[in-house]
N, C-alpha and C positions, 0 to 999 in steps of 0.2 A: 842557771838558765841563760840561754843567749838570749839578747833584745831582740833578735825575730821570735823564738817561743815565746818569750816574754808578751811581744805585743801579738801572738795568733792567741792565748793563753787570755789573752784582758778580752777581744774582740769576740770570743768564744763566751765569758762568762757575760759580757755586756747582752750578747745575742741571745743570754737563756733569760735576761731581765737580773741577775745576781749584782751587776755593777751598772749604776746610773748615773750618766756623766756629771761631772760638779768641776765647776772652773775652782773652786774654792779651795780646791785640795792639791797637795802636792804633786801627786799622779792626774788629778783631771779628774778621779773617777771617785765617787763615792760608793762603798759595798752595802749593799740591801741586804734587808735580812731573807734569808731562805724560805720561810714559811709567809712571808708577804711577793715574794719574788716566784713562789707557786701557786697564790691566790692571783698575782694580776694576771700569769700565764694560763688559768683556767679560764680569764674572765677573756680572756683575750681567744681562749678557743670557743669561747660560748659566743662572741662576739661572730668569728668566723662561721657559726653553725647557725646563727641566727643569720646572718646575710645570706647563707646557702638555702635556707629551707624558704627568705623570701624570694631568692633567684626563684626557685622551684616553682611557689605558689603564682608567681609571675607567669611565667612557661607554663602552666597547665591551665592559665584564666587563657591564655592568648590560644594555644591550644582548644579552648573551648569555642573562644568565638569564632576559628579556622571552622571547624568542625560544623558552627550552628550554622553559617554564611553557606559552606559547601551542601550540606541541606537541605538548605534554601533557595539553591540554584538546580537542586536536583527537582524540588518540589515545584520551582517556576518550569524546568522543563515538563515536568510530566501532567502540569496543567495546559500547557501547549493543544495537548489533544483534546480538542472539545468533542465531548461525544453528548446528544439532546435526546434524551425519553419523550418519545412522543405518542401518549397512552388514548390519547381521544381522537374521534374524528375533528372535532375542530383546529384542533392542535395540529393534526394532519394537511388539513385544507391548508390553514396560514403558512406553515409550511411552505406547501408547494407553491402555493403563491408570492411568495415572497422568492424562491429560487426561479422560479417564469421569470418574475421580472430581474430576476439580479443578472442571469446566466446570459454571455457574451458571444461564446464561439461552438462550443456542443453539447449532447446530451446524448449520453447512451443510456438505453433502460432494459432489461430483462424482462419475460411475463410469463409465467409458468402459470401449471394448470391451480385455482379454477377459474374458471372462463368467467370474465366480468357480467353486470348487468348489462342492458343496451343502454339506459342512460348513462352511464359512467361514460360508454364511447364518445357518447354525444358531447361530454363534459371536456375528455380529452381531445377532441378534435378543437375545439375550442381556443385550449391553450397550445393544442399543435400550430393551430393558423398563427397565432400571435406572436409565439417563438420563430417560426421560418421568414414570416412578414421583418422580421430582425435579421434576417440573415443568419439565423442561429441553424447548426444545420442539426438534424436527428437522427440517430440509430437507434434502431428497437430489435431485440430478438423475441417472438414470438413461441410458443407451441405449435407445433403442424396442423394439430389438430385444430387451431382456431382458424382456420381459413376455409373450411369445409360450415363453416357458420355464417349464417346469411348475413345477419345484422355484423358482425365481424368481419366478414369479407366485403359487406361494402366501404366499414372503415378504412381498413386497407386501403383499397382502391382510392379514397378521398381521401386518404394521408398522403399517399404516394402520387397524386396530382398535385397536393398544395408543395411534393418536392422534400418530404420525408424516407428512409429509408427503413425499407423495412426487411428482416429476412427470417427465416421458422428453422427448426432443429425439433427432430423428436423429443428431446427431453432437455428440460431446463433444470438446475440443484435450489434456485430458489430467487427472489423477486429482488430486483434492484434497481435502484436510479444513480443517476451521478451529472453533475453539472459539471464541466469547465474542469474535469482532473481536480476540482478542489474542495466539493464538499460531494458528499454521497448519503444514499437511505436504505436502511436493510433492515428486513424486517427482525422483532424483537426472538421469533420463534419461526424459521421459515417454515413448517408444519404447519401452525395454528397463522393465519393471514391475517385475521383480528386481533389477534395479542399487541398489539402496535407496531410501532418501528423506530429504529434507530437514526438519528440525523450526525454525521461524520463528519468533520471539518480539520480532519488533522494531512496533509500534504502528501506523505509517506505514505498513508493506510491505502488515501482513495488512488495515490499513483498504482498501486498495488492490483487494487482492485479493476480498474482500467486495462491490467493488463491482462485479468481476466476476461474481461468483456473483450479485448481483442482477440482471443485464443477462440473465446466462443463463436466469436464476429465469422472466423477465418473460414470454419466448421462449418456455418450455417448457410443455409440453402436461398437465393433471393427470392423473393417471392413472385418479379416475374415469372421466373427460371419453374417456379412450380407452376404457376398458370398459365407457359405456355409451352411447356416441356413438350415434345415432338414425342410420338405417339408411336409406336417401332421402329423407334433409333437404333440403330448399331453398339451395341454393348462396345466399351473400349474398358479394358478392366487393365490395375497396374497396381506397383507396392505401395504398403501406406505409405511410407517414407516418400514416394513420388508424388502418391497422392497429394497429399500435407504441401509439400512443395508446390503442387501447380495452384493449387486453392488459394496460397500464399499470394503466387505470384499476381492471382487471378485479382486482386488484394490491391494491386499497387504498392507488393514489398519490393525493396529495391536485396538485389541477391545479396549482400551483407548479412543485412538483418536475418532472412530468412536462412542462412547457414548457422549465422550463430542461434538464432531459436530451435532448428533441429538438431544443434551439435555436433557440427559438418563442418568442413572446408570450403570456403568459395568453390574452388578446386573439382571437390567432388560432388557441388550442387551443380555444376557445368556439366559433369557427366552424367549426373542424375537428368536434366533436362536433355543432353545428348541423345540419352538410349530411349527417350521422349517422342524425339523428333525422328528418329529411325526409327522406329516402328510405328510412327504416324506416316513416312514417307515424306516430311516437308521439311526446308531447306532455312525455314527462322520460327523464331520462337512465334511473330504474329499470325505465320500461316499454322499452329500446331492450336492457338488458342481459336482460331477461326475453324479449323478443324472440330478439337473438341466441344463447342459451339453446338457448329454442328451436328455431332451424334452426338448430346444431349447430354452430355455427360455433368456437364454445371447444371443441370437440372435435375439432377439426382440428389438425393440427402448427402449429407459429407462424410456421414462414417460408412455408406455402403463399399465405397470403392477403398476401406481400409481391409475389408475381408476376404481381398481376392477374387469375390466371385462377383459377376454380372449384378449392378444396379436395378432395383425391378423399379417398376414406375410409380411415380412417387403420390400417385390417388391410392396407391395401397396401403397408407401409412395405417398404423397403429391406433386401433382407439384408445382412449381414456377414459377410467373407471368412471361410473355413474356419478359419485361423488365429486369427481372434478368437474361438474355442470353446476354446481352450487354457487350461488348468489355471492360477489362480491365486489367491494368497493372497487371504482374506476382504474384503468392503468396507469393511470402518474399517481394514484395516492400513495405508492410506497407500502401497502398495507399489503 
């Protein structure tokens, strides 16, 4: 053998553990026995398998506490949403009293049928006065049918002097408050009006809900506009999509908003309002609302002018079933 196989030939059997260096020897190297030089090469793979299996058990503890942490960030968010059962009437009251005084800038509320007691009004006129005395301002959508009520329509009339806003729609889906876009109340069953109510405090939900209340807001008819709606006005009939639009605008939306709420182009809300003002015959948008005005048309319900045909006048509304005169707690209870 040459002395390169020579020395890859030592460095090879050194490498299986067969040769153990020893200065002592003539070569350097001492020869191990075979059956000790396989014993230390197992113990040396058992050595590598036990380092691996606590790599591993490392990685799947750290692994665990990724896992418990992530969780627990999921579990702190979805406490985030505070949502309050509030099953009594007392529960109720504190409540509302505690939102009167908290609430800064608005209040929108819903009030579907049935019609409250007269003390309940007397309750919320109450907390009406003390909220606008704040400069807090209010939107209420009513039932149509509550203003054909005496004790109801003098509320009305004394809301809307303290500078409350009030407006009615034939039909409401169910009873809602909402303070400041940040906390809101709905009832637990909107069917059953006693079953309690819900107290919502989570950002998203009630921005949500907000924008429900505006959609209805847009619909809804003011309750001047019913009390002194002009008595054989000139029918002005037009397409929903126009209609929607001028209600909007009627609104104080700026045309933006309202193209992108019908799913339009600025574009062709311009021609929408165009083919408006040509067949009103005036030459801006202020003489078409003065116009409209006029022939009574905002004092019509909001969905009549969605059906093409002539608005009838709006003392012919619709009654509501015997059952919806039943006795119920006040209009801010939530209930």
């Amino acid at each position: 053998m040459s002395r390169e196989e020579t020395r890859a030939a030592t460095d090879a059997l050194a490498a299986l553990g067969l040769f153990s260096p020893w200065e002592a020897t003539p070569s350097g190297y001492l020869a191990v026995d075979p059956g000790a030089a396989c014993a230390r090469l197992l113990a040396t793979q058992d050595e590598q398998i036990e380092g691996y299996r606590k790599h591993l058990a490392s990685t799947s503890q750290a692994l665990r506490h990724l896992v418990a942490d992530f969780l627990g960030l999921e579990a702190v968010r979805r406490e985030s949403v505070s949502i309050e059962v509030l099953n009594t009437r007392e529960q109720l009251d504190a409540a509302l009293n505690n939102l009167t005084l908290l609430v800064r800038r608005e209040t929108y509320a819903l009030h579907p049928a049935p019609v409250p007691p007269q003390d309940s009004f007397t309750r919320s006129l109450k907390r009406m006065e003390t909220l606008l005395a704040r400069g807090v301002r209010s939107r209420t959508i009513y039932l149509e049918r509550f203003a054909s009520i005496p004790y109801v329509a003098e509320y009305f009339k004394a809301s809307a002097e303290l500078g409350a806003e009030i407006r009615l729609l034939p039909h409401l889906p169910l009873r809602m408050l909402i303070y400041d876009d940040t906390t809101a109340m709905l009832p637990i069953d909107p069917v059953d009006s006693f079953a309690g109510a819900l107290l919502i405090k989570d950002p998203a939900l009630v921005t949500s809900l907000s924008a429900f209340f505006e959609h209805c807001w847009i619909d809804a008819t003011p309750l001047h506009a019913v009390s002194a709606g002009p008595e054989g006005a000139a029918v002005f009939v037009c397409t929903p999509q126009q209609a929607t639009a001028l209600r909007m605008m009627a609104s104080g939306l700026k045309d933006e908003v309202i193209a992108r709420r019908l799913g339009i182009s600025p574009r062709t809300l311009s021609r929408l309002v165009a083919e408006v003002m040509e067949r009103l015959e005036v030459g801006s948008r202020f003489e078409a609302g003065v116009k409209l005005a006029h022939l009574g048309w905002f004092h019509r319900p909001a969905a009549d002018p969605y059906s093409g045909e002539p608005c009838p006048d709006q003392a012919g509304s619709r009654e509501l079933p015997p059952a919806a005169m039943n006795a119920e707690p006040e209009p801010g209870s939530g209930r």
